[in-house]
C-alpha beads as a LAMMPS data file, in Angstrom:
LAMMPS data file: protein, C-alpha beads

166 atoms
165 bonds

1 atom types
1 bond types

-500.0 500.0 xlo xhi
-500.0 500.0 ylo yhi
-500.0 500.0 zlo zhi

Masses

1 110.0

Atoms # bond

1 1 1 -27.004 358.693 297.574
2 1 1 -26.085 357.568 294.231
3 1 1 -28.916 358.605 291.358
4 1 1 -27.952 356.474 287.880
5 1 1 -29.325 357.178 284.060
6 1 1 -29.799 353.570 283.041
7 1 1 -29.054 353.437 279.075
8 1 1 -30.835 350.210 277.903
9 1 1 -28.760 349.917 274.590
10 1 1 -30.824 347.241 272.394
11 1 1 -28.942 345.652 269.751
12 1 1 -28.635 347.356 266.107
13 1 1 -30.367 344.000 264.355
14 1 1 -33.418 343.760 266.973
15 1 1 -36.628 344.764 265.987
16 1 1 -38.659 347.166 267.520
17 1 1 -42.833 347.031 268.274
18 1 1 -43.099 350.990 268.533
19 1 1 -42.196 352.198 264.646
20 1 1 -41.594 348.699 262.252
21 1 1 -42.829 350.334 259.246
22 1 1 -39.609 353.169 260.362
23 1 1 -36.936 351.082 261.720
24 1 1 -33.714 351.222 259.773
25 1 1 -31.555 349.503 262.061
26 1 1 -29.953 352.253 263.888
27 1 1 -29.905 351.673 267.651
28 1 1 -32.491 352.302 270.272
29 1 1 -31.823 353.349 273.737
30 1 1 -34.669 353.033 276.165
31 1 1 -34.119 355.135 279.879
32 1 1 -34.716 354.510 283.719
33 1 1 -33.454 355.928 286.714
34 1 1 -32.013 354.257 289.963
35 1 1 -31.434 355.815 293.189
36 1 1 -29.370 353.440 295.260
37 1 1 -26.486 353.240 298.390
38 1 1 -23.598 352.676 295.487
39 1 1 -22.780 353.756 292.087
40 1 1 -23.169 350.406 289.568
41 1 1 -20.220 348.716 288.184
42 1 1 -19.185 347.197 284.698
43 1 1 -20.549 343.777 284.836
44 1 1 -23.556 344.343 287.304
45 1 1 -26.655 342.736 286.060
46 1 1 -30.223 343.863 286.094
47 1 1 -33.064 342.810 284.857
48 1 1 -35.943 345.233 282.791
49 1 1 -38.571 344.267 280.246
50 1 1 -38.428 340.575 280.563
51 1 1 -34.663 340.197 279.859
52 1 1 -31.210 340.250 281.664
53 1 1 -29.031 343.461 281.017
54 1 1 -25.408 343.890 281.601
55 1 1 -23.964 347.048 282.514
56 1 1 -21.407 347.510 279.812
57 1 1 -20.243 350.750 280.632
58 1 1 -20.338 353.176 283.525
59 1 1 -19.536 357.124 283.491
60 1 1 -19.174 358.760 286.860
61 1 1 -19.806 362.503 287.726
62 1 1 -18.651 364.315 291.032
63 1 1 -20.714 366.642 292.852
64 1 1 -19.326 370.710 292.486
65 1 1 -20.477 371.061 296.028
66 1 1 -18.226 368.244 297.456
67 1 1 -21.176 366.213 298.524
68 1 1 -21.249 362.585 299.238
69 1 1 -23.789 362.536 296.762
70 1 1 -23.166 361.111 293.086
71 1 1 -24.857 360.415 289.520
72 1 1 -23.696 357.453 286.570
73 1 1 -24.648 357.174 283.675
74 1 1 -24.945 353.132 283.424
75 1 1 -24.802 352.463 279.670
76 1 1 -26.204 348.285 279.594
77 1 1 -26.117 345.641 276.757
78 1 1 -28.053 342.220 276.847
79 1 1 -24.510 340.565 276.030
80 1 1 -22.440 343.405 278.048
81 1 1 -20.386 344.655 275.512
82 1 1 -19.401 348.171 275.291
83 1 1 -22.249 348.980 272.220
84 1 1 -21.684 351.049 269.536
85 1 1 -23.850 354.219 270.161
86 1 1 -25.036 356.987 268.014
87 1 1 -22.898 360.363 268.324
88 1 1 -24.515 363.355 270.270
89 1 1 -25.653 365.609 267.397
90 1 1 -25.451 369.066 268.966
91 1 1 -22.494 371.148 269.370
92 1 1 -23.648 373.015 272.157
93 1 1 -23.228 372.388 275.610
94 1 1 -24.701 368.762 276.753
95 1 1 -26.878 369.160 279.861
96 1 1 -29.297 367.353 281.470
97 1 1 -32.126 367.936 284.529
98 1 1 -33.390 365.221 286.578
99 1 1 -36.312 365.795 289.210
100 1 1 -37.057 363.208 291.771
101 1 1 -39.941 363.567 293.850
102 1 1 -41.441 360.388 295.862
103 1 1 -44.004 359.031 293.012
104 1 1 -42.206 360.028 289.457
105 1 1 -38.682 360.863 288.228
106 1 1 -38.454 363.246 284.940
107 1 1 -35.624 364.079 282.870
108 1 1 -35.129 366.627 280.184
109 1 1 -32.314 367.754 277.810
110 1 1 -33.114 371.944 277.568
111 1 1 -31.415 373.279 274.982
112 1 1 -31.748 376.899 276.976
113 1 1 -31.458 377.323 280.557
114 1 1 -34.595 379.301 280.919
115 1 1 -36.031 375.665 279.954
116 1 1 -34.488 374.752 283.569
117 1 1 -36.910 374.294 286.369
118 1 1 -36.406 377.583 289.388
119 1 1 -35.640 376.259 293.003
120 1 1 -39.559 377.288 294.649
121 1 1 -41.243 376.916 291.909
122 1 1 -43.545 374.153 290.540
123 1 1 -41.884 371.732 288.311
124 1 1 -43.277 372.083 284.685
125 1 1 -44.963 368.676 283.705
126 1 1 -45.173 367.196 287.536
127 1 1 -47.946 368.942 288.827
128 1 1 -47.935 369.381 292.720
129 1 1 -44.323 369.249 292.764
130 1 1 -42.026 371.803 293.142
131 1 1 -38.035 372.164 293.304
132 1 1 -37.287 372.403 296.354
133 1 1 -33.067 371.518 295.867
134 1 1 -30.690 371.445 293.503
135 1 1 -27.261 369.699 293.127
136 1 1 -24.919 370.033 290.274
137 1 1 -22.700 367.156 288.879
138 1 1 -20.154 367.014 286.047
139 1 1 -18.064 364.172 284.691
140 1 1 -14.808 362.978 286.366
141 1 1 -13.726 362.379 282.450
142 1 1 -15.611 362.924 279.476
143 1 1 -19.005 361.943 279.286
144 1 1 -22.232 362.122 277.926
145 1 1 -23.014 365.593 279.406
146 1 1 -21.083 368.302 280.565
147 1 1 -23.414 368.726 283.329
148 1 1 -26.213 367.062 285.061
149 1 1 -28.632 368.945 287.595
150 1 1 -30.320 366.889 290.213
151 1 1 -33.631 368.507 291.520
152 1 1 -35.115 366.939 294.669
153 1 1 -38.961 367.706 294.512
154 1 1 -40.983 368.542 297.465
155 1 1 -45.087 368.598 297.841
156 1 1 -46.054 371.967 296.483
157 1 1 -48.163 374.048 299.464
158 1 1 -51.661 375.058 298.129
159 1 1 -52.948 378.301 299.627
160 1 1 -55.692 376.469 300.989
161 1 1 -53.145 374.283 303.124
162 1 1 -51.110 377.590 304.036
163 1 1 -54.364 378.836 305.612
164 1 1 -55.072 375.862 307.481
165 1 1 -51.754 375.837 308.792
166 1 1 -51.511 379.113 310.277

Bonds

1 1 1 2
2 1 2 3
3 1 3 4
4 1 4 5
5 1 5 6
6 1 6 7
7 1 7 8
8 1 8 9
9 1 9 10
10 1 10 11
11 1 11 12
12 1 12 13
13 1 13 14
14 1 14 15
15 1 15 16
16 1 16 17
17 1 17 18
18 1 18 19
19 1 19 20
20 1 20 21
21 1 21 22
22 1 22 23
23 1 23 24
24 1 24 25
25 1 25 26
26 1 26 27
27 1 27 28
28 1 28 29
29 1 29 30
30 1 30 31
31 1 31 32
32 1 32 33
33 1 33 34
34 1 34 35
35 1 35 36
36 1 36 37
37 1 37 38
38 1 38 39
39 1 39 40
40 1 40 41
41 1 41 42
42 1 42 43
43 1 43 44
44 1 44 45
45 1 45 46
46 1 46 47
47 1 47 48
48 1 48 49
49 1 49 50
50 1 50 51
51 1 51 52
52 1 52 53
53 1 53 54
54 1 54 55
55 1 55 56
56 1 56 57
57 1 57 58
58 1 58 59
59 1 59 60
60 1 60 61
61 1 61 62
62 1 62 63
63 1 63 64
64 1 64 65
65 1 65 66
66 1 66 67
67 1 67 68
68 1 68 69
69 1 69 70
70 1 70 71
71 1 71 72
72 1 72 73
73 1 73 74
74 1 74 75
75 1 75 76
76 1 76 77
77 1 77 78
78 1 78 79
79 1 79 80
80 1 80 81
81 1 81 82
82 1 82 83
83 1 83 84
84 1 84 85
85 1 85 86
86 1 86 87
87 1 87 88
88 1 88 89
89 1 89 90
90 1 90 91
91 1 91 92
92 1 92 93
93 1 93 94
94 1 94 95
95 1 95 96
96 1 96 97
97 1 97 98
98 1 98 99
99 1 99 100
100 1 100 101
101 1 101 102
102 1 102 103
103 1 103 104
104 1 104 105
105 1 105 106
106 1 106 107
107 1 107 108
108 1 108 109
109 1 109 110
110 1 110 111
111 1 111 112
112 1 112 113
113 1 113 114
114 1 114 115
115 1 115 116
116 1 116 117
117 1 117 118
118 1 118 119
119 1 119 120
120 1 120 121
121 1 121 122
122 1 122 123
123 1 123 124
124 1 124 125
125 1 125 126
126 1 126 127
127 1 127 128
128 1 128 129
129 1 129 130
130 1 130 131
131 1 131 132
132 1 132 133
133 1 133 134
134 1 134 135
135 1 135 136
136 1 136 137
137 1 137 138
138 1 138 139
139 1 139 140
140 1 140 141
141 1 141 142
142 1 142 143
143 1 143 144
144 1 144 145
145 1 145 146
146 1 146 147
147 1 147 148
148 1 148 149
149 1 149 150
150 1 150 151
151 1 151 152
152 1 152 153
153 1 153 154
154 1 154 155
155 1 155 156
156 1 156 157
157 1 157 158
158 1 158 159
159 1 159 160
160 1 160 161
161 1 161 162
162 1 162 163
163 1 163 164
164 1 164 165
165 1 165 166
């Protein structure tokens, strides 16, 4: 299973419904998620808010347990040219969380890893949910994060349904 950040790089001169009175022409990145069979490739197309995207760039990261599993960062252009994108601005170690469960997919950036959700517990901000794995990636060459953390979520068990069960 391949799970893919989708970067939606718009162009620097588009103009933007969510801030006009703000904009100053610096670019806007708008995020999905993909779970599919393969990793994308430079040059695959999809399509997301009305228009046709192109992915310009692709960073792969291996699993530390050896896994088959995988995770790209897909980095896509409407004209599919590598874009010019903002620098990171911290200088402290670039990680990201994802959690998948079967109705949402949420992503965070912690800057501390007590901000990290526990294997067991109930994901912060999907109720219901609750990490049930956890697989770590990092890039086969520099990327945009040192480390990624996949979570697979799993129904959290009410006491009421613990009950019934036994």
């Amino acid at each position: 299973m391949n799970v893919t950040q989708l970067v939606f790089s718009w162009p620097r001169e588009a103009q933007y419904s969510c801030e006009p009175d703000t904009y100053q022409g610096w670019a806007i990145e708008d995020y999905d998620f993909e779970m599919s069979g393969v990793a994308p490739a430079a040059g695959d197309v999809r399509s997301w808010e009305g228009r046709q995207w192109t992915v310009a760039q692709v960073e792969n990261y291996s699993p530390a347990d050896g896994s088959e599993n995988s995770f790209s960062v897909a980095v896509l252009t409407m004209n599919g040219q590598v874009p010019d994108r903002d620098p990171w601005d911290s200088s402290g170690q670039r990680l990201m969380y994802v959690c998948i469960s079967p109705d949402d997919v949420l992503f965070g950036l912690p800057e501390h890893s007590e901000a990290l959700p526990k294997v067991g517990s109930e994901v912060h901000d999907m109720p219901g949910w609750v990490a049930s794995t956890v697989r770590e990636f990092e890039p086969v060459t520099e990327g945009t994060y040192d480390q990624v953390l996949v979570y697979w979520c799993a129904a959290a068990v009410v006491p009421q349904q613990q009950a019934i069960a036994a």
